[in-house]
TILO-862588 format. One record per residue: residue number from 0; x, y, z of N, C-alpha, C in turn. Coordinates in steps of 0.1 Angstrom, whole numbers, plus 5000, padded with zeros to 4 digits. Each point is the difference from the previous one (the first is absolute). Layout:
  nr n_xx n_yy n_zz ca_xx ca_yy ca_zz c_xx c_yy c_zz
 NUM    X    Y    Z     X     Y     Z    X    Y    Z
...
END
This chain:
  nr n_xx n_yy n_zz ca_xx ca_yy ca_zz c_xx c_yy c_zz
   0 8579 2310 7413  4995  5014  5005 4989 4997 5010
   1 5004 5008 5008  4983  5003  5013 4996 5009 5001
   2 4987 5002 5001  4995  5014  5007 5002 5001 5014
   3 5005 5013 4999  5003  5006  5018 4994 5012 5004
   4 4994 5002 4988  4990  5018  5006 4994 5005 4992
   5 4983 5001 5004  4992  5005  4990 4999 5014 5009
   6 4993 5010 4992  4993  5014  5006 4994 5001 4991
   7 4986 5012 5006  4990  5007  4989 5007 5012 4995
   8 5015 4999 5003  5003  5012  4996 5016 5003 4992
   9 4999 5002 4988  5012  5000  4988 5013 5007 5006
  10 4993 5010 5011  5015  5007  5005 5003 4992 5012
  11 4993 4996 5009  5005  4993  5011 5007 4989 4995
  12 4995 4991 4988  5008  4988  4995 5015 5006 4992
  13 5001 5011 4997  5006  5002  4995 5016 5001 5009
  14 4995 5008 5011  5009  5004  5011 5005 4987 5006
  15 4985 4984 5003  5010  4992  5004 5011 4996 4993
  16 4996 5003 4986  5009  4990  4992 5017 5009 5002
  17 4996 5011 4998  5014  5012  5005 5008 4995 5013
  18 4992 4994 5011  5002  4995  5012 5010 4985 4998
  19 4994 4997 4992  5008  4982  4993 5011 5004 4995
  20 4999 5010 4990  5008  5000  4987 5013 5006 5010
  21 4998 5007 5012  5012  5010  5009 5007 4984 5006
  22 4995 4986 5005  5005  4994  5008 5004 4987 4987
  23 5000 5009 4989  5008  4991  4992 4988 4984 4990
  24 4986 5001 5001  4993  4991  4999 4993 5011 4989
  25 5001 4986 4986  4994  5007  4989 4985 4998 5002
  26 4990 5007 4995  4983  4999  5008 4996 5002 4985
  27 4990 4991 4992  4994  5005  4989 4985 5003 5003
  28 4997 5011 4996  4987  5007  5005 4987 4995 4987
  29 4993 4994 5001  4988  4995  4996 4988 5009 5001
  30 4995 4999 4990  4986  5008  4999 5000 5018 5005
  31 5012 5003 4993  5006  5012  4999 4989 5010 4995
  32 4997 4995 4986  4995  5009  4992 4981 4996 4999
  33 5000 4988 5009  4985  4998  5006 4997 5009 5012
  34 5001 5003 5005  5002  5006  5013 4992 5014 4997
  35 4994 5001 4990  4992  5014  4998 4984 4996 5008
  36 4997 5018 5010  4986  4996  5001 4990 5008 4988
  37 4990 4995 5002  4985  5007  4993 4989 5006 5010
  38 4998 5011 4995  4992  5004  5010 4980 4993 4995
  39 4994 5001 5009  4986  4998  4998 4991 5001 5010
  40 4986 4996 5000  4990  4997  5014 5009 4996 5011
  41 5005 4992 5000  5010  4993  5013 5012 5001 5003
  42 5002 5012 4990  5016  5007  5007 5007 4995 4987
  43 5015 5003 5012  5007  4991  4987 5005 4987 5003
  44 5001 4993 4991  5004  4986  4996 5016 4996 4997
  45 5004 4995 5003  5016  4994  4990 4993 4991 4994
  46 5010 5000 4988  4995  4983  4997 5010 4992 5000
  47 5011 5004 5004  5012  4987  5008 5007 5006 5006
  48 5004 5001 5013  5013  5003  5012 5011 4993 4995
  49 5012 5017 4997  5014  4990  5001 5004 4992 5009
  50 5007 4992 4996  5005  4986  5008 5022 5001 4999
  51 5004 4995 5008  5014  5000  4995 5003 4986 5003
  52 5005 4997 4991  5008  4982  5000 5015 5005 5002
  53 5004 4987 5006  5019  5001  5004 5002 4988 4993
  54 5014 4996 4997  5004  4982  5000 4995 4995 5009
  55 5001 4984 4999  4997  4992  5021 5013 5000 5003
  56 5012 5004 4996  5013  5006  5006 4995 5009 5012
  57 4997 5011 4997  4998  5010  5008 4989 5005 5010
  58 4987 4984 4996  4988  5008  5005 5002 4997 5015
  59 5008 5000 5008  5004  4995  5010 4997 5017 5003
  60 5017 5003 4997  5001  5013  5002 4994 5007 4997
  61 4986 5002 4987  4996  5009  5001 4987 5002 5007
  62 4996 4991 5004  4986  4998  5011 5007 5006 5012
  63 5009 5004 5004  5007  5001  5013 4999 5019 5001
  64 5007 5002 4985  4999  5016  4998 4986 5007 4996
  65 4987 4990 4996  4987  5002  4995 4994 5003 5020
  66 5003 4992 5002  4998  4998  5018 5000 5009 5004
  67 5016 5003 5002  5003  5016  5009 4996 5016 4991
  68 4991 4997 4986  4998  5012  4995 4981 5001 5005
  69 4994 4986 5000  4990  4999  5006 4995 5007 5011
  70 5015 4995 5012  4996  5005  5014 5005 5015 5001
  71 5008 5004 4993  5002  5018  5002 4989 5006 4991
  72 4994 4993 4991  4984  5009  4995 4996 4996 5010
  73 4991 4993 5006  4993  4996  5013 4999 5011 5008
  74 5012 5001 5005  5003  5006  5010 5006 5016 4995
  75 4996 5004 4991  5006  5014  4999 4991 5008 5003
  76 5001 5010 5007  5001  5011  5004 4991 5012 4984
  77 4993 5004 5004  4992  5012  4988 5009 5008 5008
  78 5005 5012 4985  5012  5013  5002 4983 5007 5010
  79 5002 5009 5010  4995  5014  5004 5001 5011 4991
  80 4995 5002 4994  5002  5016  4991 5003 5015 5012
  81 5009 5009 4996  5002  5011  5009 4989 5009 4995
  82 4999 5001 5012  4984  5016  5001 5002 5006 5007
END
């Protein structure tokens, strides 16, 4: 197993793994139920960012689809709200 993708964020890791699981690559998601913040003086905290592991079968392919999910958040576009 490898890691191919961490986020500070349980839904974004969630969706990559959705992204794997569509092109056929099983993704086991780590530090699922870590992934809670606490609020305090300094905001909030995680105290672990999901991570998703593949086989080394697949981390080929799935660094490739972790890639192109990277460069379309990058590069997306904020919706305009109608007013």
């Amino acid at each position: 197993m490898q890691k191919v993708f961490t986020s500070r964020s349980l839904a974004e890791a969630d969706f990559v793994k959705s992204l794997l699981g569509g092109e056929g690559i099983d993704a086991f998601l780590r530090n699922e139920f870590g992934a809670h913040t606490v609020g305090g003086g300094f905001g909030a905290m995680t105290f672990t960012w999901p991570e998703l592991w593949v086989a080394e079968e697949e981390v080929a392919k799935a660094l490739i689809i972790v890639a192109e999910f990277k460069l379309r958040r990058e590069f997306e576009v904020p919706s305009q709200s109608a007013e």
